[in-house]
N, C-alpha and C positions, 0 to 999 in steps of 0.2 A: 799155882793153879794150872791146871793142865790145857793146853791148848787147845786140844781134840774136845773137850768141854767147852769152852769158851765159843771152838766155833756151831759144837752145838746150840750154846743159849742163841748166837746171832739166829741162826735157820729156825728155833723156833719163838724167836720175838718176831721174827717178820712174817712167818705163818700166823702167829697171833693177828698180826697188823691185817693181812691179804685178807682171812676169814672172817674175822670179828664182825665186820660192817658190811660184806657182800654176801648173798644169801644161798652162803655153801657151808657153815658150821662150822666155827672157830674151835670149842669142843671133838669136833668128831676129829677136824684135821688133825689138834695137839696129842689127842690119840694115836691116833694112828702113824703122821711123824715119828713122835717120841718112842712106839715100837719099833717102829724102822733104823732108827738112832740107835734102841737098845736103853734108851733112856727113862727108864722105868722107876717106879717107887713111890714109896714115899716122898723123898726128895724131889721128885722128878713133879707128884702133885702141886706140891708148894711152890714148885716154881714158878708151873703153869697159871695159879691160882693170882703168881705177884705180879707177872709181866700182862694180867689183863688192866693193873692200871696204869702203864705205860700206854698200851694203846687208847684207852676212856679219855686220860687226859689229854690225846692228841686234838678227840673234840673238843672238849674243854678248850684248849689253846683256840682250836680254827672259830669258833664263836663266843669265843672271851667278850667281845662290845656286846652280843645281841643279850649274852650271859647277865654281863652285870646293868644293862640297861632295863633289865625285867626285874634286878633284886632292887635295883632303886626307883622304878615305876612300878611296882607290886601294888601300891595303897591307889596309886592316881590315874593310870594308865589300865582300859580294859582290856587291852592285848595281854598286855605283860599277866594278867589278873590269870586271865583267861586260860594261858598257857599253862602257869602255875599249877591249875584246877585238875586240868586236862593232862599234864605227867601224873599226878598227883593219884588221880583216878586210875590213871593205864596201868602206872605201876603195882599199886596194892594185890590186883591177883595173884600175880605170878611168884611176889613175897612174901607173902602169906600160905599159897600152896610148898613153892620151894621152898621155905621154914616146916613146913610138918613133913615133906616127903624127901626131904634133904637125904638122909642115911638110908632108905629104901633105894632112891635114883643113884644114889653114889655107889652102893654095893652090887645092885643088879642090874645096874641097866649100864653101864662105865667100861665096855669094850667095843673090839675093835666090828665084830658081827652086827651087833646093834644099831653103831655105827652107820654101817653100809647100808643097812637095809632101810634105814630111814632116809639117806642121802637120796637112793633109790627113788622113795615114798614122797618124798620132799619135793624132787626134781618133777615126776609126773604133777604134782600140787600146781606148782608155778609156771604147768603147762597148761591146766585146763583153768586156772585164774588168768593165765593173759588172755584165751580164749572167748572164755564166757564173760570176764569182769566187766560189766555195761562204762558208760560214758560217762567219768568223773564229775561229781557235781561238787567239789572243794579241791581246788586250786593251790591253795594255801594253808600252811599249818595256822596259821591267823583265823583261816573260816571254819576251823574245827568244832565243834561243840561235846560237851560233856557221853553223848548218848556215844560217838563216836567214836572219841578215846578208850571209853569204856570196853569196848567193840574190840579194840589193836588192843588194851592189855588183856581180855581175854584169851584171844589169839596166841600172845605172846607167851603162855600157859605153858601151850604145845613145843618151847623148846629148851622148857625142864627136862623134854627128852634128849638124850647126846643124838645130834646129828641132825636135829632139824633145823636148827639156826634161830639163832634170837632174831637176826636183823631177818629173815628170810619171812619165819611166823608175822613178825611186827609190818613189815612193808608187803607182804600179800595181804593177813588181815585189815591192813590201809586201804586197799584198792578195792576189797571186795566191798568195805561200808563207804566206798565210793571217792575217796581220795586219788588225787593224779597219785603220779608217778612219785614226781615230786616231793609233793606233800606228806606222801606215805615214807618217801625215805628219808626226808627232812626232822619226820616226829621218829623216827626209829631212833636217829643218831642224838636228837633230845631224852629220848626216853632210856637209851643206853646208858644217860650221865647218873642218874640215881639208882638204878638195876643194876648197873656192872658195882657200881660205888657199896652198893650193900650185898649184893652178893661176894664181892670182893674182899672184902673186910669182915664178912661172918665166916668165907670159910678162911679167912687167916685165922681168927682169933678162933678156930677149932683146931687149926694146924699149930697153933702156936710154940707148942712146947718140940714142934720139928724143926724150928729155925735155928739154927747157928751159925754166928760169926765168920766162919771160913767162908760159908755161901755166899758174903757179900759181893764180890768182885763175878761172880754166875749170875746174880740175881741183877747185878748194876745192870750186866751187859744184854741181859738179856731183856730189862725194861727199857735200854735206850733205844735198842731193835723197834722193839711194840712203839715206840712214842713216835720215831722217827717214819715206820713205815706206815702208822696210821697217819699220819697227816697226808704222806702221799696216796695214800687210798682211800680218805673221806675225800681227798679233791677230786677225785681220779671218779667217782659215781657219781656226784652233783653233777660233774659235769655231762657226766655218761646219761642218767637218765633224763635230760633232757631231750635225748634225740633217741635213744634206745630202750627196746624194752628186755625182759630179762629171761627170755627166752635161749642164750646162749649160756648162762648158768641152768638153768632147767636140766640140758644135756648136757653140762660137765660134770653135772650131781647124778644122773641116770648109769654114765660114762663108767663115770669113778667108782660109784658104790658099785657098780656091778663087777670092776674090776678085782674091788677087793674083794667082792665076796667071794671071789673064784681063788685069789689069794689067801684066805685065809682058810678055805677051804683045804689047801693042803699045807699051810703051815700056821699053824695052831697060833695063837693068839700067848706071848709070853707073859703076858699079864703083869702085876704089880709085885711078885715077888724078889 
């Protein structure tokens, strides 16, 4: 296996890991990377597609007790219930849409211009929600109700486009139906575990027949990346948005997108072939 590939899966498992969960577009960045890289293709899709669950299961790990304490108080417990309902409800939008507009979004909307200009679009978003967003009246993913959740997977809709960000759509649509900080980025990183989980695994089982055996020791390394550096970066925003708001990603998504579009402006986007 080639070196120079290996330390590309590292660079882009720990992009996975950095974007996945902060709200600058895990999608737009493996884009845009992997052109940078030169890392293109087919191959290059599938990879992208397998080290997102190297990052999913880093949550998984950091709330393994809260996990299995809701699958064995499901019947008895109204929390546990509750939650259950409330993914359950957020999630259906966005899988039900991404299932019919899968092959449209994948073919026309999947460079690197797109990209930026939603980063762009994103970034002002998360300016004028920490602005306007009134004074949280749910605290806790616990005081959620059904009308709510509803609300964030709606939300979450918006980042079947490349470049908006799932956690970005899911944790501003939080705060605008009135969730803390918190709370909104608490239910993103729950609601990431069945979203990434089926989007994950529908498009392997469409990439399927791109998989071979040589790519194991690419695909190991670059899902150990995703697993490793998401753990450091689900801690690294609970902790954060406690004290902070996300006005510092707002302008590195205005920053960025605006950089590349002046970049890609004079060098052409080499795309998937």
């Amino acid at each position: 296996m080639d070196i120079i590939l290996l330390l590309d899966a590292i660079i882009l498992g720990l992009v996975e890991a950095a974007s996945e969960f902060l709200p600058i577009s895990s999608t737009g960045h493996l884009i845009i990377v992997g052109d940078f890289l030169k890392f293109t293709g087919v191959r290059a899709e599938t990879f992208e597609i397998f080290i997102q669950l190297g990052a999913i299961l880093a949550v998984v790990w950091i709330y393994r007790h809260r996990l299995l304490h809701v699958v064995r108080s499901l019947s008895t417990d109204t929390a546990s219930s509750r939650l259950a309902v409330n993914l359950a409800v957020a999630f259906l939008p966005a899988a039900l849409l991404g299932f019919f507009l899968h092959k449209y979004i994948t073919h026309y909307l999947f460079n690197p211009v797109t990209v930026a200009a939603a980063l762009v679009a994103g970034g002002i978003a998360i300016l004028l929600i920490e602005h306007y967003a009134g004074a949280p009246r749910v605290q806790t993913v616990d005081g959620m109700d059904w009308r709510a959740a509803l609300k964030v997977g709606l939300a979450q809709c918006l980042s079947l486009f490349p470049g908006v960000s799932r956690a970005g759509a899911t944790i501003m649509g939080g705060m605008v139906v009135g969730l803390s900080r918190f709370a909104a980025t608490e239910f993103s990183f729950f609601l990431a575990i069945p979203t990434m989980f089926a989007a994950t695994f529908f498009s392997l089982y469409k990439a399927r027949h791109d998989l071979v055996a040589s790519d194991i020791p690419l695909f190991a390394v670059g899902f150990v990346a995703a697993f490793l550096g998401g753990l450091a970066v689900v801690r690294f925003l609970l902790a954060y948005v406690g004290r902070h708001s996300f006005i510092p990603f707002a302008y590195y998504r205005i920053v960025f997108g605006g950089l590349l579009l002046l970049y890609f402006h004079y060098y052409p986007w080499i795309g998937s072939s």
